[in-house]
TORKOL-979807 format. One record per residue (C-alpha): residue in three letters; y, x negated, z negated. Coordinates in steps of 0.1 Angstrom, whole numbers, plus 5000, padded with zeros to 4 digits. Example, Ala and Ser with C-alpha at 12.3 -4.5 7.8 and 13.67 -1.06 7.14 Angstrom:
residues 2
ALA495548774922
SER498948634929
//
This chain:
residues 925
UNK271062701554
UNK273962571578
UNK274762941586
UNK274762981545
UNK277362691539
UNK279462791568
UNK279863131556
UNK280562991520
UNK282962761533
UNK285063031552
UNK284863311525
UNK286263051498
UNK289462961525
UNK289763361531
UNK290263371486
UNK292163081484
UNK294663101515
UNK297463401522
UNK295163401554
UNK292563661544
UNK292463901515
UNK291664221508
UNK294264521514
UNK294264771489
UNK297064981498
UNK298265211466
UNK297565621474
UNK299365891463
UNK297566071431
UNK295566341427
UNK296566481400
UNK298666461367
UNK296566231352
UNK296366001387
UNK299865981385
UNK300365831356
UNK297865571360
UNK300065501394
UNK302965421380
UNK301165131360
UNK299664981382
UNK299864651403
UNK301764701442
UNK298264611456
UNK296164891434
UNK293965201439
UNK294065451421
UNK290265561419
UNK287865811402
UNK284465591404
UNK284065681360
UNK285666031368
UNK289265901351
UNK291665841375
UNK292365481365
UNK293965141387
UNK290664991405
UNK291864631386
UNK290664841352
UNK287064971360
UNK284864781346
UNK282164841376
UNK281564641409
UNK283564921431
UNK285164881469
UNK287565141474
UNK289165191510
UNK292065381520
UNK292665621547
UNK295065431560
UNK292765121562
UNK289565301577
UNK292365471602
UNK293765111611
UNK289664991616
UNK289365271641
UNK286565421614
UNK285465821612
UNK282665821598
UNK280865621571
UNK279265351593
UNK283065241598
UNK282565111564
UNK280564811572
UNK283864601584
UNK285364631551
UNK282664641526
UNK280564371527
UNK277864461508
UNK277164821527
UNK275464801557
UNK275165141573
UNK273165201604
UNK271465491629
UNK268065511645
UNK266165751663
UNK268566031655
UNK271866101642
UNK270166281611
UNK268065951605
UNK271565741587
UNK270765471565
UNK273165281540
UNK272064961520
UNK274264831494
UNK273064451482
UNK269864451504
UNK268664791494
UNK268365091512
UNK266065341525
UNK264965391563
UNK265765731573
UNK263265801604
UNK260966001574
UNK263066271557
UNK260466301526
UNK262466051514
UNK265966041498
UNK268365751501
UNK268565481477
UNK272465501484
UNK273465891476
UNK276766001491
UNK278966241474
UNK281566461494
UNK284766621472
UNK282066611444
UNK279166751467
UNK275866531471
UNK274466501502
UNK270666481501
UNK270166241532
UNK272965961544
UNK272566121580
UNK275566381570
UNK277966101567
UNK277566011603
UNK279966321610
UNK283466271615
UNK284766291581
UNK288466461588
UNK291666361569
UNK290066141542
UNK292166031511
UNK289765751498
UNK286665621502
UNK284665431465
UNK281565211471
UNK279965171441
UNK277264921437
UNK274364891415
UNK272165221399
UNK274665501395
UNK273265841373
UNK275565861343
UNK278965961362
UNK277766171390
UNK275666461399
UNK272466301415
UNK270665971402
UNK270465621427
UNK269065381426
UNK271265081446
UNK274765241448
UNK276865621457
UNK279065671487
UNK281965881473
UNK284266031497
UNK287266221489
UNK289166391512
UNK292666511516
UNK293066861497
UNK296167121503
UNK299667041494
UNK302267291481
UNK304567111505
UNK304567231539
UNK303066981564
UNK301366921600
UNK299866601615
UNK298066611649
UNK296566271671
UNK295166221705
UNK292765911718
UNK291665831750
UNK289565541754
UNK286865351778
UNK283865561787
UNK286165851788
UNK286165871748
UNK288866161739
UNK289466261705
UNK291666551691
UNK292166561656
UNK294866781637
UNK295866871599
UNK298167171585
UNK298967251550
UNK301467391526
UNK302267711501
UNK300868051506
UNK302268171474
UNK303767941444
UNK300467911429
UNK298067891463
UNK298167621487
UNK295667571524
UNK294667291540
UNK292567331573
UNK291867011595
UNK289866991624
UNK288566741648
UNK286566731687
UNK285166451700
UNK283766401732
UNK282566071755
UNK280065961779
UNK276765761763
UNK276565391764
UNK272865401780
UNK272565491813
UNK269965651824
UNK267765491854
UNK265065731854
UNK267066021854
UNK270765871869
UNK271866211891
UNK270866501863
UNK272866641833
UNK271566341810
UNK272766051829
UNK273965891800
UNK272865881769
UNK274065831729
UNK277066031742
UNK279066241716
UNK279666601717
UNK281066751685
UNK283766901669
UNK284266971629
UNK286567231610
UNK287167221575
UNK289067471553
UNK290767441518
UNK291967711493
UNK293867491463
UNK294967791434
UNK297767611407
UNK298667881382
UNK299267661357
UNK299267341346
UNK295967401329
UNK293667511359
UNK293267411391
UNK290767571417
UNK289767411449
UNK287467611478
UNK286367411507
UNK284667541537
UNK283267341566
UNK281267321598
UNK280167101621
UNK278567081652
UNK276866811678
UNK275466891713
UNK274666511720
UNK271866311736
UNK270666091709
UNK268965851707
UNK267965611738
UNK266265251728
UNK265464941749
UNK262964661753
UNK263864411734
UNK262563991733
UNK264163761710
UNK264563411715
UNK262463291687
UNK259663451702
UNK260063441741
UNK261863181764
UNK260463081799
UNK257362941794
UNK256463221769
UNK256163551794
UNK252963671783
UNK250463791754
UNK249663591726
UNK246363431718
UNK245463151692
UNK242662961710
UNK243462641703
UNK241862411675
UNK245362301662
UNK246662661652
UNK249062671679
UNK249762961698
UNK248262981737
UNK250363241758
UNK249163411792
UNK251063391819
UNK251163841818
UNK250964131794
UNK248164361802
UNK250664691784
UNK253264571808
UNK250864541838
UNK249864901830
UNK252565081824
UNK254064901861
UNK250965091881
UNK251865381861
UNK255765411871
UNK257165211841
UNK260065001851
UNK259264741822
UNK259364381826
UNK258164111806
UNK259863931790
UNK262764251789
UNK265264231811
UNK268764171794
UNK268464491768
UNK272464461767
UNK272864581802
UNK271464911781
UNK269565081808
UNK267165371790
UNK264065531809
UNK263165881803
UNK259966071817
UNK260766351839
UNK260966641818
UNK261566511784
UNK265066441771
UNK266966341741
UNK269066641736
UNK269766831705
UNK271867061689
UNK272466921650
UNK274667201625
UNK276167091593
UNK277767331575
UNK279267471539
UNK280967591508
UNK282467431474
UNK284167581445
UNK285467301422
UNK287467411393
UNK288667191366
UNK290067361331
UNK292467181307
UNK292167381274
UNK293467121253
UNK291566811235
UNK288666841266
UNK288866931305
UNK285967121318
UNK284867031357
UNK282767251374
UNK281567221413
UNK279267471430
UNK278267421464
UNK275767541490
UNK274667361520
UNK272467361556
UNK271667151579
UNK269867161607
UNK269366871632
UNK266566891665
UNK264466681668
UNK263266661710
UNK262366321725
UNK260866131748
UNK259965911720
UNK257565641740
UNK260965531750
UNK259965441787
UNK259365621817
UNK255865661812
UNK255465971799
UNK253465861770
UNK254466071738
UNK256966321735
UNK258866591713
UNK259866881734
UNK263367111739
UNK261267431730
UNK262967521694
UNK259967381677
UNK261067041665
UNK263666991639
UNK264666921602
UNK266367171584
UNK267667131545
UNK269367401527
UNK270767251494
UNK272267461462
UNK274067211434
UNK275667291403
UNK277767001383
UNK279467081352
UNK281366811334
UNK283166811298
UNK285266521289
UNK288166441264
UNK288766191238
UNK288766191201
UNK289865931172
UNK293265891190
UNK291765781223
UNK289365501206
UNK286665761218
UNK286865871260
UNK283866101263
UNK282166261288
UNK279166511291
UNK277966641322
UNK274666861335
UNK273466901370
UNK270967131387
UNK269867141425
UNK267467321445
UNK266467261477
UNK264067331506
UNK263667111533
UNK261967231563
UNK260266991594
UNK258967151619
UNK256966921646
UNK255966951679
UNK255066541691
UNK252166581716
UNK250766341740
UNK252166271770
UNK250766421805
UNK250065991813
UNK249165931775
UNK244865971784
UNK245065761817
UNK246965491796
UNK245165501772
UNK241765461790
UNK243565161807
UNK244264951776
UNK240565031766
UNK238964891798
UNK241564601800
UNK240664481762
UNK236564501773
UNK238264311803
UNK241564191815
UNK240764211853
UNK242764461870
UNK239764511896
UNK238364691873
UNK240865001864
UNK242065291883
UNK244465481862
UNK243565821889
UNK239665771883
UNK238165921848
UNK238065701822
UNK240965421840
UNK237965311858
UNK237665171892
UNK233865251914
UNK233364851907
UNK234664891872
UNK232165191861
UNK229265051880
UNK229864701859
UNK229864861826
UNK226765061833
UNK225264761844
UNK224764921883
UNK225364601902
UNK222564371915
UNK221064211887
UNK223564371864
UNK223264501829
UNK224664801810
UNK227964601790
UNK226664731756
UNK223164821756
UNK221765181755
UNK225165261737
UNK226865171770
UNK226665611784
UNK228465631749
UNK231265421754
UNK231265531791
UNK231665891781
UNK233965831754
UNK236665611776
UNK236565931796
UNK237166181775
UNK240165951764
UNK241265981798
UNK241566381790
UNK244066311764
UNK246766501779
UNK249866731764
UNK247966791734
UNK248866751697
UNK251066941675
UNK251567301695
UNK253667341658
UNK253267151624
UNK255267301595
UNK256167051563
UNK257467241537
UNK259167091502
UNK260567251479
UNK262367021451
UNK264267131420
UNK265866881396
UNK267966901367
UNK269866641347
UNK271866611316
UNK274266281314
UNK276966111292
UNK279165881295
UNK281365711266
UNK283665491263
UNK284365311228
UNK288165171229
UNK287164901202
UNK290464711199
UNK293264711223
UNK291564481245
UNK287664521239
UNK285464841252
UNK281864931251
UNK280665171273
UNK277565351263
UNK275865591288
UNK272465771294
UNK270866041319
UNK267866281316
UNK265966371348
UNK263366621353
UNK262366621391
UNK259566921404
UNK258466921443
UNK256467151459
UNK254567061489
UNK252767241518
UNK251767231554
UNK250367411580
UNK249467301615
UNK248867421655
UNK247367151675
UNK245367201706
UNK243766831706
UNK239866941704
UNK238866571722
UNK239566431689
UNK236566621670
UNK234466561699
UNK235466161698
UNK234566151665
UNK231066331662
UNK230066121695
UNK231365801684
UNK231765791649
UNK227465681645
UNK228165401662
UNK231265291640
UNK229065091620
UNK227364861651
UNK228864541639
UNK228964431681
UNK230464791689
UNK232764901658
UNK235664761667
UNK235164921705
UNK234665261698
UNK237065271666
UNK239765131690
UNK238865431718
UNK238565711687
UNK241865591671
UNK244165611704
UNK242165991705
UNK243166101673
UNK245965851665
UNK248466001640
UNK245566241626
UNK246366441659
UNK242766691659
UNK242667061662
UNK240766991629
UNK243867041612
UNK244267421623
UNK241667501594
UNK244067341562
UNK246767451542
UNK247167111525
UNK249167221493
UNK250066961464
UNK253266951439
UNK254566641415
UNK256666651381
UNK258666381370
UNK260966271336
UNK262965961334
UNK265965901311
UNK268065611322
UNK271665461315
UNK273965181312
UNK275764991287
UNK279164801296
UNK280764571273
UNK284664481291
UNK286964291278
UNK290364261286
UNK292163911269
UNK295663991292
UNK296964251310
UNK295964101341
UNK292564021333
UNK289464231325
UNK286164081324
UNK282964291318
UNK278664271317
UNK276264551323
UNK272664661321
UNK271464951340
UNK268665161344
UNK268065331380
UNK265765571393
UNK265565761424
UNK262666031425
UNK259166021443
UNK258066261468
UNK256166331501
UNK255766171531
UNK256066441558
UNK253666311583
UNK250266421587
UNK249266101598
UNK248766011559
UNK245966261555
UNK242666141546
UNK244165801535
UNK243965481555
UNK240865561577
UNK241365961581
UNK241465901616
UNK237565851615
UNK236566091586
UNK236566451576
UNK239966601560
UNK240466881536
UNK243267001515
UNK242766741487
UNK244366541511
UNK248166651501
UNK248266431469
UNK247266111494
UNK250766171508
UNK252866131475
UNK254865861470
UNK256065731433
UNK259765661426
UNK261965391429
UNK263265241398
UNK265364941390
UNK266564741359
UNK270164561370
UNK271964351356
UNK275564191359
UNK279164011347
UNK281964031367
UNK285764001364
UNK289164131379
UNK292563981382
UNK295264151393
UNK298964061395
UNK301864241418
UNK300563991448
UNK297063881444
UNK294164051431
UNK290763911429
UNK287264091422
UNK284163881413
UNK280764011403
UNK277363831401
UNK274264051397
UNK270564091397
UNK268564391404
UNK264864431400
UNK263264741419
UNK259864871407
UNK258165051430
UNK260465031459
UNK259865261485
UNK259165111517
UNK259165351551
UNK257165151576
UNK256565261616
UNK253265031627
UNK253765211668
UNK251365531658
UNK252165591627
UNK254265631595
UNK253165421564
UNK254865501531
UNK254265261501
UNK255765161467
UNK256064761465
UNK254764601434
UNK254264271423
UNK250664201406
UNK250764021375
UNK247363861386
UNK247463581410
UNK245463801443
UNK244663451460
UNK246863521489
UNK244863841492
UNK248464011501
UNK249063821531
UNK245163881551
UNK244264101576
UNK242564321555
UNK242964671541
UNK239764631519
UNK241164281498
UNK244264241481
UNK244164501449
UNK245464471415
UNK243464511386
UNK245664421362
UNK249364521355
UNK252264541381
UNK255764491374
UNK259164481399
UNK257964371435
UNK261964351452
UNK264764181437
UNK268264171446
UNK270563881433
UNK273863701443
UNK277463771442
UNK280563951456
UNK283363801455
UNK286664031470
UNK290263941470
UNK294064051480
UNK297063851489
UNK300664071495
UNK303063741503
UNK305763971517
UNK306364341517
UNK305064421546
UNK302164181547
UNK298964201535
UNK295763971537
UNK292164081527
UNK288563881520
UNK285263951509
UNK282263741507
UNK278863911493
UNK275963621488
UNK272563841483
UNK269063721478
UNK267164051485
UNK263763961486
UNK260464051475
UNK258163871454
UNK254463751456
UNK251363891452
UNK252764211461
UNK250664571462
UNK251164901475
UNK251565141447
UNK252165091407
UNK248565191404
UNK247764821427
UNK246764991457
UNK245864731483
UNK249764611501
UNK248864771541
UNK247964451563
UNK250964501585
UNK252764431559
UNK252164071555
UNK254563891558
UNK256364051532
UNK255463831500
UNK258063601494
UNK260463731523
UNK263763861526
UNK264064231532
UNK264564371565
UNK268564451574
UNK269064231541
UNK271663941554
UNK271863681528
UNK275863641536
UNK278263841547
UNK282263781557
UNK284863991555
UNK288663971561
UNK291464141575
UNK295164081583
UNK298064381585
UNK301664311593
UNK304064631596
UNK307464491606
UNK310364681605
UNK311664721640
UNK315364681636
UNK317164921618
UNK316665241632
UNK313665291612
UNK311265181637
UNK307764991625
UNK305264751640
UNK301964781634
UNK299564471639
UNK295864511623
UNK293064311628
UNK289964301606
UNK286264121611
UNK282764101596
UNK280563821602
UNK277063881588
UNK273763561588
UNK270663671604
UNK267963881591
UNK265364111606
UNK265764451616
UNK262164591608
UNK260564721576
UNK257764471586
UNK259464171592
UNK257864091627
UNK259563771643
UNK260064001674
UNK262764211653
UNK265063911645
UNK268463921645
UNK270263581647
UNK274163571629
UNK277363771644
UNK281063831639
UNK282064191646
UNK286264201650
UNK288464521658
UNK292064501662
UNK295264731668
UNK298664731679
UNK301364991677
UNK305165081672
UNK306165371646
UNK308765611644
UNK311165641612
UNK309065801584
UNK306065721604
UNK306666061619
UNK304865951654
UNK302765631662
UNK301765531697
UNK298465221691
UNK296765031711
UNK292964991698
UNK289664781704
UNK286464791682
UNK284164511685
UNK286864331712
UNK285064051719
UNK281664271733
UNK279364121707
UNK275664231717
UNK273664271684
UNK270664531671
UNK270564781645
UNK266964851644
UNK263864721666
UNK260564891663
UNK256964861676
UNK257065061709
UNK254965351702
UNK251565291717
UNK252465021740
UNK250064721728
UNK249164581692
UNK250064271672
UNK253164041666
UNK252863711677
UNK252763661639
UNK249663811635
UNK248063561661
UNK249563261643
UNK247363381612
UNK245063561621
UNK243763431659
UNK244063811673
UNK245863911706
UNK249464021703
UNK250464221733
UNK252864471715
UNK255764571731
UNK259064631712
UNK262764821717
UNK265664871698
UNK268365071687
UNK271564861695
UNK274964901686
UNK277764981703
UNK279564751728
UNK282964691731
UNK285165001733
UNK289165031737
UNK291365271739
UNK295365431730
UNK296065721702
UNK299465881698
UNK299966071666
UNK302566231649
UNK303466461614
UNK305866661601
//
């Protein structure tokens, strides 16, 4: 609550003081129409194209951030995740690949580790959707603009969302003649090239070709593996070309083709063991047990995983060393490295033929992005993806947008109709086996849950057991007795086949969908009066994917496991036992069972939507507006066999039926909001207060085996805190569901421009993201997964309630030979939330302040720069994402505080970057 205040406190100073505002430098137009809407418009406007009319940002009647080039360039930003220092309701962030992007706008986002499912936050390219966020990790090249829009989008653009649309636009060719080229050299030997060249081929034809290569060393080192060609790791390797045809024979037509192709050769992506302080300090070093009669948590003085994984070459500690000295382990053998290619074609041609202007954009795309690990994330070699060709994610994406628009009644009526059609296939291929220590750990956490004492294991011995160790389970010692009766040669036999659980598992697993969706949309705009405008909108979806699978895997313990095993399953003294030693055999559905399916399934779905804006402007300077929305963002498949057979398919037979267990419904959202824009020659000011209720929000979930996929809903019922047990079996609804997330608070953005070459920038974003009670898995009230607990009533993960920004630029001229300063500086400081879908206290992230800054002298005309640079200066040591180490123990310390069960699970993260500094010299002509 202090944090709250504090953050009120500093974002109502930043609005009301020439301190802080927000910068929003004018651009050059596009077009004709741009242009004229330039010349309007307020010194501190932006021209954007967020309703497709090139209008002053002060007259859209939407919640929209737009950022310059020239602002992303002075943040040191070149790619989308650049974005989160000036926008402060995005939050963009990268996990356990560079193809795994996700963007949340308000609280809401989707997490991209599964790539069945799309983003909640679409980005568009020159026009172009891009079906996952991870493409907008690539540099980006000469951008002209960037739009954030927030709230449901699907009446203005190509492809429905759900919480908000990414639209870049990038620089296209000039019929003036013109180069620009820059150079960067920073810490961790960072050097980037990047150069631009344009201008006339004929009167009528124009090029543009940019290009950019980027190479540095990784910011993990590598202790396991410090003298080979992976030393470090999260390094960058990649270079991008993109080239532009722009055809002008008229006024009338215009024709734009853009080509473009990227490529990354990078070691991506290394986490560490991670302890917060609400969960560990020096008298907490162990696993957690609730033994006492109060409730309170009793701690050991060690942690049985850790102790394991020591005797078996891990270089874990507990509690984690300092995660920030970011030292990664691989197993010999394994590595992070991948090859990721991103490449394609647009043709966007727009047609004035008087009283309408038809748009048309065509574009084909593929991407491809491997997919090798050593995903156990320590130098046990526990799990692992290998560099054979046969892991990786591949989408190849046809779209078609046409757009009509004009205006009729003399300009009380702006119109606009649009269709859009996509097709696309998306191809995983998976290869995640076992890991050639996976059986002998494994075995080892068995014994050591029957009992604790070391004495008894042996990690080299069948089974993790020591001569003492066997002979006390079967009861061989003087005046012993077998541990479990005459099942004991069961267990016995079925710990040691665990043992045997090496390098097996997915030899090749192929997910194919196939998804085709077409849409027909409108969007109108009633000019009422002068100053009052309704704004009537609507959007017709039809959505068909196609699913199928085929699998390879050489794991033919698990069949065995489960025939020996699965009749003692219900022995109330021995169930949990042997379900514990048959899951870790066949965790993730990993059985040579599969070989024999061809799981097949396919889902249709129709959903109209829209939006209705009423805007009212009562002076030239003020334009105050309220909204309704209706989102949606399409269902699918998760692409994970570990979904097949439901819940307990790990212990039961499978068959192709299966398939339709792994669909997912879609996302959907009513939002609501009023907001209001004042803008004068040297202050503007942007306020919006919303609320956004998601139906079925689609919640990607990693439990440390596993994927878990499931729509939040809210039972109308009360389910007697039936959401919040233990208990897979409790906790459905009966009755009717309605919206189990919503999203509520306000933005709040402002600009100050005191002198002509000064310019301050704030922007506060309050959000309330949370879900609600009673909550439930599916629309259909499907049981809410036990690991998902502590969700009821809880903020959503990477959901900050408040969030800061400001910046402060000052170009001076130098005296009067034409010479410029340049003196940028920009922060973010965000509250705490949690990094992980289930809200485990061990994923916490307390509150941070993020500043870059940069320093530089210009030539006349700006036609060379020399800057000095620094992102994240002050070395702030924060998280992106922390996860349940795969494998390596069971339970949050949560879990013991309600439910009286062990909690040794261990836990890494994905953090973000340190502190990185470096010098660019550019010049044009």
């Amino acid at each position: 609550m202090k944090q709250s205040a504090w953050l009120l406190s500093v974002a109502l100073c930043a609005i009301t003081s020439p301190a802080f505002a927000q910068e929003a430098t004018s651009i050059a137009a596009t077009d004709t129409a741009a242009a004229a809407a330039d010349s309007a418009m307020n010194a501190g406007d932006i021209v954007v194209t967020a309703t497709r009319r090139a209008s002053p940002l002060s007259d859209v009647p939407i919640a929209v951030s737009a950022v310059t080039a020239e602002t992303l360039q002075n943040s040191g930003g070149t790619d989308i995740r650049s974005l989160n220092q000036l926008a402060p309701s995005l939050l963009v962030s990268s996990t356990g690949s560079e193809a795994n992007g996700s963007a949340r706008i308000r609280g809401i986002g989707t997490v991209g580790d599964n790539p069945g499912l799309e983003s909640s936050v679409a980005v568009f390219i020159d026009g172009v959707y891009r079906s996952r966020t991870g493409v907008g990790l690539n540099e980006l090249g000469e951008v002209e603009r960037v739009e954030v829009l927030r709230g449901p989008q699907g009446t203005l653009f190509g492809r429905n969302a759900s919480a908000g649309l990414i639209n870049i636009v990038t620089k296209k060719p000039s019929f003036d003649f013109g180069a620009t080229g820059e150079l960067t050299y920073g810490n961790y030997d960072f050097i980037r090239g990047a150069f631009g060249v344009t201008g006339p081929i004929t009167e009528a034809l124009a090029f543009r070709l940019d290009g950019v290569y980027v190479k540095r060393d990784g910011f993990y080192r590598n202790v396991t593996q410090a003298g080979g060609s992976e030393a470090r790791v999260n390094d960058r390797d990649r270079y991008f070309l993109r080239g532009q045809l722009l055809f002008e024979p008229n006024d009338d037509l215009s024709v734009r083709l853009i080509g473009d192709y990227t490529k990354r050769d990078e070691s991506c992506c290394g986490a560490v063991y991670v302890a917060t302080k609400e969960t560990f300090d020096a008298t907490r070093t162990g696993e957690a047990a609730n033994t006492n009669p109060d409730g309170n948590v009793t701690l050991s003085p060690t942690n049985r995983i850790v102790d394991i994984l020591r005797r078996a070459g891990g270089q874990v500690t507990y509690p984690p060393q300092n995660p920030y000295r970011r030292q990664v382990e691989i197993s010999p053998g394994r590595t992070f490295r991948n090859e990721t290619e991103d490449y394609g074609g647009s043709a966007e041609v727009n047609w004035d033929f008087g009283g309408a202007t038809l748009t048309s954009i065509t574009a084909y795309r593929q991407y491809k992005a491997g997919g090798a690990g050593d995903v156990d994330y320590s130098a046990v070699d526990l799990t692992y993806r290998a560099d054979d060709g046969n892991s990786f994610r591949q989408f190849k994406t046809f779209t078609q947008e046409l757009r009509l628009q004009g205006s009729l009644f003399e300009d009380k009526l702006d119109w606009l109709i649009g269709g859009f059609y996509t097709n696309e296939k998306l191809r995983v291929h998976d290869n995640i086996k076992f890991g050639s220590q996976y059986g002998a750990f494994a075995a080892c956490r068995i014994v050591a849950t029957i009992n604790p004492n070391a004495a008894l294991q042996n990690a080299a011995n069948p089974g993790c057991l020591s001569a003492g160790g066997r002979a006390t389970l079967l009861g061989q010692l003087p005046g012993g007795t077998p541990a479990f009766g005459a099942a004991t040669p069961l267990v016995v036999a079925g710990i040691d086949r665990l043992s045997t659980v090496n390098n097996v598992g997915d030899q090749l697993a192929i997910y194919r969908q196939d998804s085709e969706n077409f849409a027909a949309f409108t969007h109108n705009i009633f000019n009422i009066t002068d100053t009052l405008s309704l704004t009537l909108g609507a959007r017709y979806t039809h959505e068909k994917k196609d699913f199928s699978a085929s699998f390879n895997n050489n794991n033919t313990i698990c069949p065995v496991q489960q025939a020996a095993l699965g009749p003692l399953l219900a022995n109330p003294a021995l169930g949990a036992l042997v379900g514990g030693i048959v899951t870790l055999t066949c965790t993730g559905n990993s059985s040579s069972q599969l070989n024999t399916l061809n799981p097949t399934s396919s889902r249709e779905e129709d959903e109209v939507t829209g939006t209705a804006v009423l805007s009212w402007k009562p002076s030239p300077r003020l334009l105050t507006y309220a909204s309704y929305s209706k989102g949606y963002k399409a269902g699918g498949f998760n692409l994970d066999r570990s979904d097949l057979g439901g819940p307990n398919g790990v212990f039961g037979p499978r068959s192709n039926a299966d398939a339709a267990g792994l669909q997912f419904e879609p996302e959907k959202v009513d939002a609501y909001e009023i907001g209001l824009k004042y803008s004068t020659r040297q202050f503007n000011l942007n306020v919006a207060a919303f609320r956004q209720d998601f139906k079925t929000f689609q919640l990607n979930t990693f439990n440390g085996s596993i994927f878990i996929v499931q729509n939040i809903a809210s039972c109308s019922d009360d389910l007697g805190g039936a959401d919040r047990d233990a208990s897979l079996a409790t906790g459905a609804c009966t009755g009717k569901t309605k919206p189990g997330v919503r999203s509520q608070g306000v933005e709040i953005e402002a600009a100050v421009y005191p002198a002509r070459n000064v310019a301050f920038t704030a922007g506060y974003t309050y959000t309330d993201t949370s879900y609600r009670k009673n909550l439930v898995g599916s629309s259909q009230g499907e049981a809410l997964s036990p690991a998902l607990f502590l969700l009821p009533g809880s903020q959503l993960s990477n959901a900050p309630k408040s969030v800061v920004t400001a910046s402060f630029t000052y170009t001076p001229d130098l005296g009067a030979s034409g010479l410029s300063g340049l003196l940028y500086i920009d922060g973010r400081n965000t509250s705490d939330f949690n990094t992980g879908s289930d809200l485990f206290p061990e994923k916490s992230q307390e509150a941070f302040t993020l500043v870059n800054a940069r320093v530089g002298i210009r030539g006349p005309d700006q036609r060379w720069a020399v800057e000095l640079w620094g992102q994240n200066i002050f070395d702030v040591n924060y998280q992106q994402v922390a996860f349940n180490t795969p494998f390596q123990g069971a339970g949050s310390i949560a879990q013991t505080q309600a439910f009286g069960t062990v909690a040794n699970q261990l836990f890494s993260s994905f953090l973000a970057e340190p502190r990185t500094y470096g010098v660019t010299v550019r010049g044009r002509f």
